[in-house]
N, C-alpha and C positions, 0 to 999 in steps of 0.2 A: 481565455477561460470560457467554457463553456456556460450561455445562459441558464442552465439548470442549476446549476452552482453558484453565479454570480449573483442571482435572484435573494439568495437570502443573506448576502452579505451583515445587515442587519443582526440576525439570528446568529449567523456564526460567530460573530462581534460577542454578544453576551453571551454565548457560551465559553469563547475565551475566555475570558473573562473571570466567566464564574468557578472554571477550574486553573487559573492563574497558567498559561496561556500565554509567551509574550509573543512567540511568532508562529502563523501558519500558512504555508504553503501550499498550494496544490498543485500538483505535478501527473503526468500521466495523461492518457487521454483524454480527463476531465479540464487540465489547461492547454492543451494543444486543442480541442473541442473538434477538429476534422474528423474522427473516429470515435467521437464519444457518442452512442447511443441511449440517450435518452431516457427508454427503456430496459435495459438493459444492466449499462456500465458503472462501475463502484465508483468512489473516489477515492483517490489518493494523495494524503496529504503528510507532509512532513512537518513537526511539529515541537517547539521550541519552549522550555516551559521558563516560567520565570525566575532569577537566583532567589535561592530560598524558599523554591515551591520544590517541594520532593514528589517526582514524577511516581506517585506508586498506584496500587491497583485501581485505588478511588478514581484516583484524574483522568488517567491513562483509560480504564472502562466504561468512567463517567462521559466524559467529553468523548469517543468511541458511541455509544448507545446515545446519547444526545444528540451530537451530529447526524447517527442514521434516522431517528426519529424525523430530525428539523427537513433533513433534505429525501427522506424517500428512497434510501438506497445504502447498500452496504458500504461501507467505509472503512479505509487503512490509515492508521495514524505509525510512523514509524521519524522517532528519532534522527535527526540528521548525524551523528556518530556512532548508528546502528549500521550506517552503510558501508561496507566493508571493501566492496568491490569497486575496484576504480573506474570501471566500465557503466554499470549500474549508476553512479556517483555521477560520473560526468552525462548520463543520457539524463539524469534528475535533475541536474542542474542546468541544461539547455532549454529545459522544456518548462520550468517552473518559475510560480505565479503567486505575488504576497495574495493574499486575502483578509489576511486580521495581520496589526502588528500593534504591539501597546506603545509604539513609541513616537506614532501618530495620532 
């Protein structure tokens, strides 16, 4: 994981958190971090919400616009059963990195 991202582990914790949140991943060049530019690169995180949290506009927009505030950079939140393609699926899952999990 790239130290741009890791740096506010902290921050990303209570933002879990405070839109009920139980896992999030980052995947993509922001955890591979050899091609992550600094300047530049979003992040992308997969993200897991809690039973009995209904993932609707609020959570999903909320924790989206919080996280790009905290970290400075545009940001993808995409469900892990949003991923259709099995190709897709297994390049996210080789390359991806807890960051929050409530069950720590």
């Amino acid at each position: 994981m790239h130290p741009a991202i890791a740096q506010y582990r902290t921050g990303i914790a209570a933002i879990c958190r405070r839109y009920g949140i139980r896992r999030l991943e980052v995947f993509g060049s922001a955890a591979r971090a050899s091609d992550f530019d600094p300047a530049h690169s979003d992040a992308d995180f997969l993200v897991e919400f809690a039973p009995g949290v209904e993932p609707g506009l609020h959570s999903i927009f909320g924790a989206k616009a919080d996280l790009e505030a905290l970290l400075g950079r545009g940001v993808d939140l995409v469900e892990p059963g949003a991923v259709r393609n099995p190709y897709v699926l297994a390049s996210i899952n080789r390359q991806r990195a807890i960051i929050f999990s409530a069950e720590d």
